[in-house]
C-alpha positions as CSV (number, residue, x, y, z in Angstrom):
1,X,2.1,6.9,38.7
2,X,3.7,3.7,39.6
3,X,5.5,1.4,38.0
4,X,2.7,-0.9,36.5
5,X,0.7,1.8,35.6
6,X,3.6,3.6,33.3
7,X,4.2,-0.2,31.8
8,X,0.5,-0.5,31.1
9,X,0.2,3.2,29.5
10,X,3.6,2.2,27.1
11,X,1.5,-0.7,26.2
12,X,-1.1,1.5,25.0
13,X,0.6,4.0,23.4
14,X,2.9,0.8,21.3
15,X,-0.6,-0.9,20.9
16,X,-2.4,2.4,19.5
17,X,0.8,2.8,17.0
18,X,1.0,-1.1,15.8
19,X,-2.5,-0.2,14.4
20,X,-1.8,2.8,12.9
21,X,0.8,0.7,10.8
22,X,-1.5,-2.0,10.3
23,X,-4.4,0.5,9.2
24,X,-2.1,2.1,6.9
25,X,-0.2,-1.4,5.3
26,X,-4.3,-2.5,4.7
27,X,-4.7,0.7,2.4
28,X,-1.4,0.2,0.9
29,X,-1.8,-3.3,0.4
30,X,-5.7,-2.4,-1.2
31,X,-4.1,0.5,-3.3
32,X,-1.6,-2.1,-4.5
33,X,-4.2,-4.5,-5.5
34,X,-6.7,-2.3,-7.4
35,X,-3.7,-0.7,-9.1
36,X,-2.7,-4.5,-10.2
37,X,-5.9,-5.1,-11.4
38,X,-6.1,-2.3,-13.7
39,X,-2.6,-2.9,-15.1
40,X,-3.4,-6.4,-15.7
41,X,-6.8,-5.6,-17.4
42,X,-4.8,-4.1,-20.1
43,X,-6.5,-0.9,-19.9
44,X,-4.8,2.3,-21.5
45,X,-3.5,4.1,-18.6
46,X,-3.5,7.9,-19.0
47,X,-1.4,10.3,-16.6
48,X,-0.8,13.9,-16.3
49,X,2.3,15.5,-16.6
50,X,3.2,19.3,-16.8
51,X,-0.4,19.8,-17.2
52,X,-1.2,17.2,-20.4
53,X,-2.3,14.1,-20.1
54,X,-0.4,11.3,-22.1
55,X,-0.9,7.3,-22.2
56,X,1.9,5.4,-20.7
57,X,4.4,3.5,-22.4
58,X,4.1,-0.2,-22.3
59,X,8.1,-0.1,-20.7
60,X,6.6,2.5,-18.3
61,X,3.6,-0.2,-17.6
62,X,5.8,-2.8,-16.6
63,X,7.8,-0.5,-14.3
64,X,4.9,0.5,-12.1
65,X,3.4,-3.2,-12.5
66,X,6.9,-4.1,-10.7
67,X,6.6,-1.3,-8.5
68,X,3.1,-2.6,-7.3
69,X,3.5,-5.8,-7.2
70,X,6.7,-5.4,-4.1
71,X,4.1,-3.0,-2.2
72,X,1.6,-5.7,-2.8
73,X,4.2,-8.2,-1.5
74,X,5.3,-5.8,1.4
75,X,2.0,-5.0,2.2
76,X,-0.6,-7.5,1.9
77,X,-0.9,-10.4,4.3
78,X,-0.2,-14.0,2.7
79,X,-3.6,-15.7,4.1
80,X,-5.5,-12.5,2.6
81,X,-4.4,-12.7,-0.6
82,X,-6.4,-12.6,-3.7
């Protein structure tokens, strides 16, 4: 293999992981987003823990709102944002 050939085949292989990490910032950007919109619905939000299911807290609501909204921010493209 020559020298243009190994260059060109490095381009591929960075190319082929740049869109693995775009793929996977869309679905975490998307997750983000419908997570936000159920928070800010002001739906009761139930979870499970050690096998019961219990409502969270409203301090516990604002956590994960924060927690969403900087994946949202890390995540989501400005131009694409709802």
């Amino acid at each position: 293999m020559n020298e243009q050939q190994a260059e060109n085949a490095q381009s591929r292989q960075v190319s082929a992981v740049e869109e693995a990490r775009q793929k996977q910032r869309a679905a975490n950007c998307e997750t983000a987003r419908n997570n936000l919109s159920l928070i800010r619905s002001g739906s009761r939000i139930k979870m499970e823990e050690n096998g019961e299911e219990r409502y969270l807290t409203p301090e516990e609501i604002a956590e994960k709102r924060a927690q969403f909204e900087e994946i949202a921010e890390n995540n989501c493209d400005a131009d694409s944002e709802q």
